[in-house]
TIVO-2410 file (N, C-alpha, C; in nm, 3 decimals):
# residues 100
REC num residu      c1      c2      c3 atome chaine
REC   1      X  -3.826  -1.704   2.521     N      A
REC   1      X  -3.701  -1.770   2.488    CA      A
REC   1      X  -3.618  -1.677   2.400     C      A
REC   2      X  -3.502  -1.666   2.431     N      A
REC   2      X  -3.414  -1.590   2.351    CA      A
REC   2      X  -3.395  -1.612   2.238     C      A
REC   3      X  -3.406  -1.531   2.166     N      A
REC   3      X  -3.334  -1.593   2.000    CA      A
REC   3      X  -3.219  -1.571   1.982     C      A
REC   4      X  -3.196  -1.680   1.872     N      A
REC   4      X  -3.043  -1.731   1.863    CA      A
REC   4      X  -2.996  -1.547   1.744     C      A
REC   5      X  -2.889  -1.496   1.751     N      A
REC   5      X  -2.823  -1.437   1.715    CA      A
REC   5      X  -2.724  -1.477   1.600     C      A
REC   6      X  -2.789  -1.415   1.497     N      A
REC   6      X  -2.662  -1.445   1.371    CA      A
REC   6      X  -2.530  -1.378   1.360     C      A
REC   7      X  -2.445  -1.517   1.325     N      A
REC   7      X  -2.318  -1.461   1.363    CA      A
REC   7      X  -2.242  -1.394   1.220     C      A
REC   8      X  -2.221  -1.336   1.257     N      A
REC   8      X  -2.161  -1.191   1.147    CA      A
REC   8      X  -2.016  -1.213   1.098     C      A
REC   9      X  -1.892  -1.260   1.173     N      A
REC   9      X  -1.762  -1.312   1.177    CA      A
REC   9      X  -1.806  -1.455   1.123     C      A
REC  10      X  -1.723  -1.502   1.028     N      A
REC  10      X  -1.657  -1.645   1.025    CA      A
REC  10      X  -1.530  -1.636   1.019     C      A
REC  11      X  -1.488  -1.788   1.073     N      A
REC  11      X  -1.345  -1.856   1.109    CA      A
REC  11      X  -1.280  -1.829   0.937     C      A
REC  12      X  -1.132  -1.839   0.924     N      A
REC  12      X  -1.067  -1.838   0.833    CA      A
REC  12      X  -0.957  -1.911   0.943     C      A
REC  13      X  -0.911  -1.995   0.843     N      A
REC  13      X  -0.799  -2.059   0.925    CA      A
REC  13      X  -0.649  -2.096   0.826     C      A
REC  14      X  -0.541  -2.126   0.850     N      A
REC  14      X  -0.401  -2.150   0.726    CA      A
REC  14      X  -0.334  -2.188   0.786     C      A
REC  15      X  -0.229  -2.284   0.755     N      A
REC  15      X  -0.141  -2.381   0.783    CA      A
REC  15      X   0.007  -2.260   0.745     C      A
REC  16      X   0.095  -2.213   0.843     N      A
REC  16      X   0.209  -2.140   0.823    CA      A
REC  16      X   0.322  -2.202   0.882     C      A
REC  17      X   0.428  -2.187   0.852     N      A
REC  17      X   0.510  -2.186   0.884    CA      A
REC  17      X   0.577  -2.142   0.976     C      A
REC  18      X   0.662  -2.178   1.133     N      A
REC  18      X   0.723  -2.078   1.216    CA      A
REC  18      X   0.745  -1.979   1.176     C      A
REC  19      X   0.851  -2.020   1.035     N      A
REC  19      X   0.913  -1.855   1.015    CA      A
REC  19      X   0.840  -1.795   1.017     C      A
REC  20      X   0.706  -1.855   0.906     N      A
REC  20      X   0.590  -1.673   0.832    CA      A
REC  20      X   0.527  -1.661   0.997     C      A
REC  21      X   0.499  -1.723   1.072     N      A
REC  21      X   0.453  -1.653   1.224    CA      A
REC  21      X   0.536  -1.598   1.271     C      A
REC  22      X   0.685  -1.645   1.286     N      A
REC  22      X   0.753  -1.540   1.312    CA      A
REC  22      X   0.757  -1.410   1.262     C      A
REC  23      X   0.748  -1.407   1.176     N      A
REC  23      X   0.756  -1.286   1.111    CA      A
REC  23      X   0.675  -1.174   1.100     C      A
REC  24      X   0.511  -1.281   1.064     N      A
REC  24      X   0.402  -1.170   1.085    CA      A
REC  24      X   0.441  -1.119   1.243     C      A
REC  25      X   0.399  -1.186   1.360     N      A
REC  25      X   0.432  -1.165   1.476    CA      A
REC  25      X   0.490  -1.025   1.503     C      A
REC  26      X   0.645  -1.033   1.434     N      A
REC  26      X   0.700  -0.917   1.465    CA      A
REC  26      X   0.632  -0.787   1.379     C      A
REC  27      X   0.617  -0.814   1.294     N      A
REC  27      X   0.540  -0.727   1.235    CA      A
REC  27      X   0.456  -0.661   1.271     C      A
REC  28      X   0.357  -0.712   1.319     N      A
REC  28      X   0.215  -0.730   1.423    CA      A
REC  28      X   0.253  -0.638   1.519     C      A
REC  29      X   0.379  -0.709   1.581     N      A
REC  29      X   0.417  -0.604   1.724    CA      A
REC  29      X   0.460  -0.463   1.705     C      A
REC  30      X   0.528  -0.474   1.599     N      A
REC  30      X   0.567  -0.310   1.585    CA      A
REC  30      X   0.481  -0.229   1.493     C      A
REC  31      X   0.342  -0.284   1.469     N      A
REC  31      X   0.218  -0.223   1.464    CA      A
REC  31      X   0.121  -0.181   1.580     C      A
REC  32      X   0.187  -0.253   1.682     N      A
REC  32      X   0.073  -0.241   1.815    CA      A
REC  32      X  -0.019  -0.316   1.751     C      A
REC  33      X  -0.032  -0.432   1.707     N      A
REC  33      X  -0.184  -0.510   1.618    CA      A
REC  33      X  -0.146  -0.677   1.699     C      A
REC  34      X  -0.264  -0.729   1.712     N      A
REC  34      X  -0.254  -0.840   1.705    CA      A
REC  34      X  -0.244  -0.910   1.526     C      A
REC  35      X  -0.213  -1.045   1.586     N      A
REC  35      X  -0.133  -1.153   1.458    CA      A
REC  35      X  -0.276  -1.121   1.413     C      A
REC  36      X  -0.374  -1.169   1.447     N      A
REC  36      X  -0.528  -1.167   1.324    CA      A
REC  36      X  -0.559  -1.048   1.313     C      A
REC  37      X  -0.521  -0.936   1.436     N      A
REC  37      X  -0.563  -0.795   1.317    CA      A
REC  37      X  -0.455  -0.769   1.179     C      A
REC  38      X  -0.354  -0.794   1.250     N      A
REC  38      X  -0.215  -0.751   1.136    CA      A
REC  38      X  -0.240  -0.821   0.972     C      A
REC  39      X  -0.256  -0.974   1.026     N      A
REC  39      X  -0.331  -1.053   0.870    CA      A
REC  39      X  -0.438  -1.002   0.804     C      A
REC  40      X  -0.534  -0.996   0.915     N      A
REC  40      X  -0.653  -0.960   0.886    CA      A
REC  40      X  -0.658  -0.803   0.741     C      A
REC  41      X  -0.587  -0.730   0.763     N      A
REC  41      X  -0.541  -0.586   0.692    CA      A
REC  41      X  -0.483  -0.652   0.583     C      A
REC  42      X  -0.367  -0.685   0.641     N      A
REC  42      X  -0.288  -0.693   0.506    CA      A
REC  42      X  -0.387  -0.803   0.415     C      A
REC  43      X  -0.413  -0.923   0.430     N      A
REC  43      X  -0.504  -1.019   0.353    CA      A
REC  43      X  -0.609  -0.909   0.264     C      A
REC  44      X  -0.716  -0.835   0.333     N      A
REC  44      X  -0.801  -0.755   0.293    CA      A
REC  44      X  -0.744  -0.601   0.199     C      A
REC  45      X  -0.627  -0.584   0.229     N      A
REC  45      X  -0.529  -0.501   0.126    CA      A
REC  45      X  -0.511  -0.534  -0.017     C      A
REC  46      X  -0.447  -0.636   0.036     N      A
REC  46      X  -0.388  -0.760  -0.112    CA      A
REC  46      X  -0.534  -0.783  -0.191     C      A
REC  47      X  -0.690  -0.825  -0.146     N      A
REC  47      X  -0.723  -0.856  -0.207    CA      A
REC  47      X  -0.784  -0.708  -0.303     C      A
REC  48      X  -0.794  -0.616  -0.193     N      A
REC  48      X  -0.879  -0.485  -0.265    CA      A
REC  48      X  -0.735  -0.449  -0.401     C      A
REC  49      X  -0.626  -0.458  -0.377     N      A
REC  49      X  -0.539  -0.376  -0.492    CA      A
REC  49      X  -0.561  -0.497  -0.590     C      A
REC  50      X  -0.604  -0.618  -0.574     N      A
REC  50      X  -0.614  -0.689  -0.700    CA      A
REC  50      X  -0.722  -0.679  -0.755     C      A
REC  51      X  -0.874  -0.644  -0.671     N      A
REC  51      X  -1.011  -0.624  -0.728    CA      A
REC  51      X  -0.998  -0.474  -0.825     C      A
REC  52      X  -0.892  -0.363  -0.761     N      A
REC  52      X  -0.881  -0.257  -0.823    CA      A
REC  52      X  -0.825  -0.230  -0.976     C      A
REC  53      X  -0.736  -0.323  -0.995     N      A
REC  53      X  -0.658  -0.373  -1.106    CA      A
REC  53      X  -0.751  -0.400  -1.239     C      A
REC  54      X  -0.853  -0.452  -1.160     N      A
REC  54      X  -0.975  -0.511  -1.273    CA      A
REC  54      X  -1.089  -0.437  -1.319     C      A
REC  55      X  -1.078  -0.348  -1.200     N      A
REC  55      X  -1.215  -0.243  -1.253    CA      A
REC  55      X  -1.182  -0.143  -1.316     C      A
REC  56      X  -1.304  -0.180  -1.444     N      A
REC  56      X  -1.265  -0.046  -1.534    CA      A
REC  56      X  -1.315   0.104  -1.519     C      A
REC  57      X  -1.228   0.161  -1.605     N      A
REC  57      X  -1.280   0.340  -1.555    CA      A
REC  57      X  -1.365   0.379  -1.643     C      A
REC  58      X  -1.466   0.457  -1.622     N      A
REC  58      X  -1.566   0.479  -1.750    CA      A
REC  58      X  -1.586   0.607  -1.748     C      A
REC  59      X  -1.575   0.691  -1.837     N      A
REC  59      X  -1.582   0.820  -1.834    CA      A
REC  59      X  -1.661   0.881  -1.972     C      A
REC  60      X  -1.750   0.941  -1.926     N      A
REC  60      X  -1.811   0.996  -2.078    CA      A
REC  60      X  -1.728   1.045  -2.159     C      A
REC  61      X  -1.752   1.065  -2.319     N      A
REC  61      X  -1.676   1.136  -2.397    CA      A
REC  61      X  -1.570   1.240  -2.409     C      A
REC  62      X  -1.645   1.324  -2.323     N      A
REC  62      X  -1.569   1.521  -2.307    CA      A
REC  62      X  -1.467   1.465  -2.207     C      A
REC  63      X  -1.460   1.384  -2.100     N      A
REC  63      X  -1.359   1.316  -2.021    CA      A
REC  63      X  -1.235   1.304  -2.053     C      A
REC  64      X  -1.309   1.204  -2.148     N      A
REC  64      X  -1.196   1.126  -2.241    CA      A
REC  64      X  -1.085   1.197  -2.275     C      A
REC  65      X  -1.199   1.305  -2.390     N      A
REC  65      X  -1.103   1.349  -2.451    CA      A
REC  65      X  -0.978   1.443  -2.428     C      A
REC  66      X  -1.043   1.495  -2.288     N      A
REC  66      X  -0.915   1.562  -2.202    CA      A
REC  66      X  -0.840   1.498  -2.104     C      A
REC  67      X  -0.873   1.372  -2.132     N      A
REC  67      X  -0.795   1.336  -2.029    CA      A
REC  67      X  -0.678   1.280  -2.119     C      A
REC  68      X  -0.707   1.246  -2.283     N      A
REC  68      X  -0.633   1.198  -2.380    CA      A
REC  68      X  -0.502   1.367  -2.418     C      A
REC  69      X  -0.597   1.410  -2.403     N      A
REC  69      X  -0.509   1.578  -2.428    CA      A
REC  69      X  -0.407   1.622  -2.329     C      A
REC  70      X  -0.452   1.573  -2.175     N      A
REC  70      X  -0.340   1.612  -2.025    CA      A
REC  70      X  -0.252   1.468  -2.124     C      A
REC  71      X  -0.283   1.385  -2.147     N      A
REC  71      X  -0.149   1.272  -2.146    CA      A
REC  71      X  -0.079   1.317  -2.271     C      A
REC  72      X  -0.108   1.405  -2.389     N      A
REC  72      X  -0.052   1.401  -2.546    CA      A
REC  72      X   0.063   1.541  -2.487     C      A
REC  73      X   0.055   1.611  -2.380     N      A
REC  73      X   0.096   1.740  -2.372    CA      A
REC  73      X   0.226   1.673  -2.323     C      A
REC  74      X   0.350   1.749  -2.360     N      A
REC  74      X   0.514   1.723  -2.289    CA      A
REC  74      X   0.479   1.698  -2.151     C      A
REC  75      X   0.605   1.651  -2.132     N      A
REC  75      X   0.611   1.648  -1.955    CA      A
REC  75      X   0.697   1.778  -1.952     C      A
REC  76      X   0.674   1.809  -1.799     N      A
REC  76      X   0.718   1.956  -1.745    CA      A
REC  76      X   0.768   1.913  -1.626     C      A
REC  77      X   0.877   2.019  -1.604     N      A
REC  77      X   0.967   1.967  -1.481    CA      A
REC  77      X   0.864   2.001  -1.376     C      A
REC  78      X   0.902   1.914  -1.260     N      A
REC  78      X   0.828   1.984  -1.102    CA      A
REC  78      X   0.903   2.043  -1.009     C      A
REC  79      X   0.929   2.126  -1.026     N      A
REC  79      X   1.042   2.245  -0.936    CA      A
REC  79      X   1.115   2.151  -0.822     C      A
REC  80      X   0.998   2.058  -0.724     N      A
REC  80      X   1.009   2.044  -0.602    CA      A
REC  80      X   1.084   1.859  -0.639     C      A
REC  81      X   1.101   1.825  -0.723     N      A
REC  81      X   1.144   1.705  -0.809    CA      A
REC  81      X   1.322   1.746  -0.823     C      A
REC  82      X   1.276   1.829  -0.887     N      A
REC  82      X   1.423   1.919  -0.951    CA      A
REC  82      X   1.490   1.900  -0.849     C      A
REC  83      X   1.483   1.968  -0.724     N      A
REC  83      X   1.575   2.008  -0.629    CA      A
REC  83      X   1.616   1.878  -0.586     C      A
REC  84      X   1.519   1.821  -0.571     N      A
REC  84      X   1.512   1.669  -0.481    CA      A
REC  84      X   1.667   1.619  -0.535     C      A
REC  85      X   1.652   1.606  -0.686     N      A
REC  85      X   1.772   1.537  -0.711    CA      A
REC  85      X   1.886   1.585  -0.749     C      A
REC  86      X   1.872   1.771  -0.730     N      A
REC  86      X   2.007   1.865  -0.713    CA      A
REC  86      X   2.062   1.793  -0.642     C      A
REC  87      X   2.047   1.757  -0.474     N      A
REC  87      X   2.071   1.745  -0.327    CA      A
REC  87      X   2.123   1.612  -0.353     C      A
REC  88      X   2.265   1.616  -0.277     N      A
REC  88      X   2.325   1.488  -0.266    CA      A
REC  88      X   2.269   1.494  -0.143     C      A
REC  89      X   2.260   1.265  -0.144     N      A
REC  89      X   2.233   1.217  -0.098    CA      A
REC  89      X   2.292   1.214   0.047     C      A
REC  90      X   2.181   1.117   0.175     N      A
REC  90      X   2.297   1.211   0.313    CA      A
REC  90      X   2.440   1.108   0.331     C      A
REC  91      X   2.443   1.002   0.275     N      A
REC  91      X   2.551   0.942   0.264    CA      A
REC  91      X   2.613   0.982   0.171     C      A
REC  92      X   2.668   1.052   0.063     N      A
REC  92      X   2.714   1.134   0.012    CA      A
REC  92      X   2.789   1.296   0.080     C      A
REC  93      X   2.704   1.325   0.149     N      A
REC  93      X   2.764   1.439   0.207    CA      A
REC  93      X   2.893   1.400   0.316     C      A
REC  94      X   2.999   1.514   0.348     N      A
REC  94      X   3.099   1.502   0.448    CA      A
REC  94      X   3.045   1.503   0.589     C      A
REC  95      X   2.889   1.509   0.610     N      A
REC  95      X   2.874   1.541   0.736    CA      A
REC  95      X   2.806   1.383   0.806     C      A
REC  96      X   2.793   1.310   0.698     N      A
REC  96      X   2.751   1.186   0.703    CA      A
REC  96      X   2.795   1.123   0.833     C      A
REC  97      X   2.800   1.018   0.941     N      A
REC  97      X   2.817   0.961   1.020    CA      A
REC  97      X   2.938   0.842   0.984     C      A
REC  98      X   2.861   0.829   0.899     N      A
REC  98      X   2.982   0.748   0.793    CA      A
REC  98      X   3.082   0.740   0.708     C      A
REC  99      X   3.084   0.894   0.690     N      A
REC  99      X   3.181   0.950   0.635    CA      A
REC  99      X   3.295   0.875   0.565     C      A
REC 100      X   3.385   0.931   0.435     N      A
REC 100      X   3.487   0.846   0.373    CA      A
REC 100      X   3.612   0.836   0.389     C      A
***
């Protein structure tokens, strides 16, 4: 006789709204995902960045203390920062589509 097989998946089920189906839906679609893979992620996202929030960092002493020393030191420009915000923006420029 066969034995019965334990099932590994359980049901999760929620009461939504058209809209929020609408919405995931589209969402979903322009993921290539189905509606329960698309939830499925994001639900399991949401909960890991809130479990992350809570766990603490533990670092031996000598850690610490350099890691207290990288934060006490000035900030320093980042070359590749710098430029970023030399450069007007592309709606800003004359070559814009939208031009003024």
């Amino acid at each position: 006789m066969p034995r019965a097989t334990e099932r590994k998946e359980r049901s999760f089920s929620m009461r939504l709204s058209e809209a929020d189906i609408a919405i995931i839906d589209r969402a979903a679609a322009r993921r290539g995902r189905s509606r329960t893979d698309f939830v499925r992620g994001a639900a399991v996202r949401a909960a890991e960045d809130v479990l992350m929030e809570t766990v603490p960092i533990q670092m031996r002493a000598a850690g610490f203390k350099a890691f207290m020393a990288a934060l006490s030191k000035p900030a320093g420009a980042v070359p590749e920062m710098v430029e970023l915000f030399r450069r007007a923006a592309p709606w800003e420029t004359s070559g814009s589509k939208t031009g003024k």
